[in-house]
N, C-alpha and C positions, 0 to 999 in steps of 0.2 A: 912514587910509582902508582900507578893507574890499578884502585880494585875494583873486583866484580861483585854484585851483590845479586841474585837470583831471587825471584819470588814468584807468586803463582800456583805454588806447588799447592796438594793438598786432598781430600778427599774424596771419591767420585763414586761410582756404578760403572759396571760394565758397561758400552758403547758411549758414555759418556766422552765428554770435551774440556780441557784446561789449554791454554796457553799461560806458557813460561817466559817470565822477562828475565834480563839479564843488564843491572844498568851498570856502565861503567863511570869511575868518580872523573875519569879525564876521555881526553878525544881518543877513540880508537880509527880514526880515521885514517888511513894508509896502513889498515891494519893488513897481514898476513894471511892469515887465519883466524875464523872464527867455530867455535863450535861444541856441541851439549853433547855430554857423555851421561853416560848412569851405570850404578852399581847396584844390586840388590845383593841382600844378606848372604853371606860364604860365596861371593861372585869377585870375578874381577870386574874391575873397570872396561865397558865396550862405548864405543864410538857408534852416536845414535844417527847424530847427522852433521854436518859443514858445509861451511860455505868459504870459500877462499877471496881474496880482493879481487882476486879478477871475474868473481863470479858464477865461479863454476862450484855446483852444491854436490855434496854424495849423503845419501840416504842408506839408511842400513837396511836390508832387504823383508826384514821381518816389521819393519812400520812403515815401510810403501804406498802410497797412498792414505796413508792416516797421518802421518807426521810432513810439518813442513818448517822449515829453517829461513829466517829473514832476518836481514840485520840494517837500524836506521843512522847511518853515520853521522847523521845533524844532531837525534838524540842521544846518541852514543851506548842505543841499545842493542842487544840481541836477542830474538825471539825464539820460541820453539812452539809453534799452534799443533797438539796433539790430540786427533781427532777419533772417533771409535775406539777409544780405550778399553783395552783386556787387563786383565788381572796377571797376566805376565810382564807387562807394561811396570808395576811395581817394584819401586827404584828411587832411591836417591841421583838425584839429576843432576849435574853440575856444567858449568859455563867455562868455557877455556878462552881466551884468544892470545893470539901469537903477532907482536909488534915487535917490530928491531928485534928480533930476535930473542924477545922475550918471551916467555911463555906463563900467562898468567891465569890462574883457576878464584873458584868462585869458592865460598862455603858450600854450598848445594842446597836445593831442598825436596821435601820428599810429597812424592808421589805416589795416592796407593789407592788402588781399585780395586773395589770388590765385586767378586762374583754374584 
């Protein structure tokens, strides 16, 4: 079964910038769903951004213009480029995608911005 490995995470300043990889060990290509969630401490799990096969992305309203979601099916990666980082932004991030109806998560890694 195809995992995801996430990196990029790590530590920044406020308005700062990271992008987040996400490589998978096999082709996610035909894939369903792709997409980066994050949890920060006593939180549940929210849904940051997606992108579907067909290309259609949703973004979550409060990283707007600061976050963007791409995914490269030759390397079998998926991205998360998060730009003007807040200190709310601080989060364990994790990588999902959805093939034949699998649904498959990453370990995560963590992200934390200080003010």
């Amino acid at each position: 079964q195809v995992q995801l490995v996430e990196s990029g995470g790590g530590f920044v300043q406020a308005g700062g910038s990271l992008r987040l990889s996400c490589a998978a060990s096999g082709s996610i290509s035909n894939f369903d769903n792709a997409g980066w969630y994050r949890q920060a401490p006593g939180q549940q799990r929210e849904l940051v951004a997606s992108i579907s096969g067909g290309g259609i992305t949703y973004i979550k309203e409060s990283v707007k213009g600061r976050f963007t979601i791409s995914i490269n099916t030759a390397t079998d990666t998926v991205y998360l480029q998060m730009n003007s980082l807040k200190p709310e932004d601080t989060a364990v991030y994790y990588c999902n995608v959805v093939k034949d109806y699998n649904s498959i998560w990453g370990r995560g890694t963590q992200v934390t911005v200080s003010s």
